[in-house]
N, C-alpha and C positions, 0 to 999 in steps of 0.2 A: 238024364243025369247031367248036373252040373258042373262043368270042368272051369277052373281059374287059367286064365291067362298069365303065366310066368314068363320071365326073361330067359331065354336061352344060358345056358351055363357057361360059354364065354361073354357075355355081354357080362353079368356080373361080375365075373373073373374081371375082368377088365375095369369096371367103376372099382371095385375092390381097392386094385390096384394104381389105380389114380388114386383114390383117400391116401392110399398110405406117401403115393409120392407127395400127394398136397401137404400132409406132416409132416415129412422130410424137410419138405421146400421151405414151410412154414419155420421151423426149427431155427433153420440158419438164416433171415430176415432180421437186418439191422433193428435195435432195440427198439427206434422211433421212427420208424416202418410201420405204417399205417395200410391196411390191407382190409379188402373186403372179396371175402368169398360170394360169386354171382350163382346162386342157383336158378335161370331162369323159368325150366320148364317150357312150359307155350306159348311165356308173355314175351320173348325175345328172343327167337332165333341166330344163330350163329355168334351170340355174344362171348367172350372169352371166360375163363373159367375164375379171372381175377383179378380185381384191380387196385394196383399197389399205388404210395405216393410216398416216395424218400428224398429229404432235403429238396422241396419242391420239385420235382420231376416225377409225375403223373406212369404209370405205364399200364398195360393189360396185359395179363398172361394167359394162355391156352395151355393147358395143361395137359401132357400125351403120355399113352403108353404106346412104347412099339408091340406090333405083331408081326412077326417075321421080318422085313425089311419095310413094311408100309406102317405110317403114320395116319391115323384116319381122321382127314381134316374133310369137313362137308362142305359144298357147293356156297352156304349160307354164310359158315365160317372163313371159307373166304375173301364173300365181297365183305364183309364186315371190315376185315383186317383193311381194305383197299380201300373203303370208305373213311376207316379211321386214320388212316395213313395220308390220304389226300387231304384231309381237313388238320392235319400237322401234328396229327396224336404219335404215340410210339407203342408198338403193338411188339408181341414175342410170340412163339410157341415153344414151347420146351419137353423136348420127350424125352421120358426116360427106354431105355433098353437094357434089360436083367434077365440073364438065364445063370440059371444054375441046373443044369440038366448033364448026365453022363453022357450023352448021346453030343449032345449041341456045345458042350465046355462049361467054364463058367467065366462072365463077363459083366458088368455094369456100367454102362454108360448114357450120360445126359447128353443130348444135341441140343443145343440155342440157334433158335432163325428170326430174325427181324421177321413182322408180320407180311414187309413185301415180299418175301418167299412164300407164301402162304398156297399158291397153286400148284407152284414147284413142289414142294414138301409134300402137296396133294396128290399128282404125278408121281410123283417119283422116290417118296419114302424119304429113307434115312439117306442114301444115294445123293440127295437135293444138293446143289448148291449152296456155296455161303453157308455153313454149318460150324459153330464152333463146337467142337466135342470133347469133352473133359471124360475123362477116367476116376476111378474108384482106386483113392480116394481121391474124393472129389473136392477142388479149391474153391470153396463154398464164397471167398471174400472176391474171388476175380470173376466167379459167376455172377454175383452180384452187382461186381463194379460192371461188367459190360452191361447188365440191364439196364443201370443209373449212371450212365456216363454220358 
């Protein structure tokens, strides 16, 4: 008998919930914000999940959900960031962190890291250094101004 290959039911859970933060994110992007969602797959590892250009200033964005207090940035993702960084690009990752659970509270919050935190944040989660962290609700125009600043 033939059994299929499925993803585990938090790996879903988890892309699930990046689409929906990608919407969110998408939503509040200045009008002439130009953006292109990167679906790689196999042709480019540890690529970021999107790359925006407002009033010429180029950026890429890594798009996260937290799990517990870790952020799961790969080995790949990375050296990308540090590659990109060294050759004078401007990289982010940005995760979101949402429960609404009786047990755990209810909370929402987005973390912003320049992409040289990229190991840190890999190490050591939401905890990382350099972390700017906005609450719900969220000031969608000064999250935006530090991306393109």
């Amino acid at each position: 008998m033939l059994r299929w290959r499925t993803k585990p039911k938090g790996k879903q859970n988890i892309a699930s919930l990046e689409k929906t933060f990608w919407q969110l994110f998408k939503k509040h992007l200045p009008n002439k914000c130009d953006y292109q969602r990167i679906e790689t797959g196999s042709t480019g590892r540890g690529i970021p999940d999107v790359n925006l250009c407002y009033n010429g200033v180029e950026i890429w964005v890594e798009l996260k959900i937290v799990s517990g207090r870790k952020v799961n940035i790969t080995a790949e993702q990375c050296a990308w960031h540090y590659r990109r960084i060294r050759s004078g690009g401007r990289t982010f990752i940005i995760a979101r962190d949402k429960v609404d659970k009786v047990r755990k509270g209810k909370y929402d919050k987005i973390y912003v890291w320049t992409g040289e935190n990229a190991v840190s944040v890999q190490e050591n989660g939401i905890i990382a250094e350099n972390s700017y962290i906005y609450e719900t609700p969220f000031d969608w125009e000064q999250i935006i101004a530090k991306l393109f600043m």
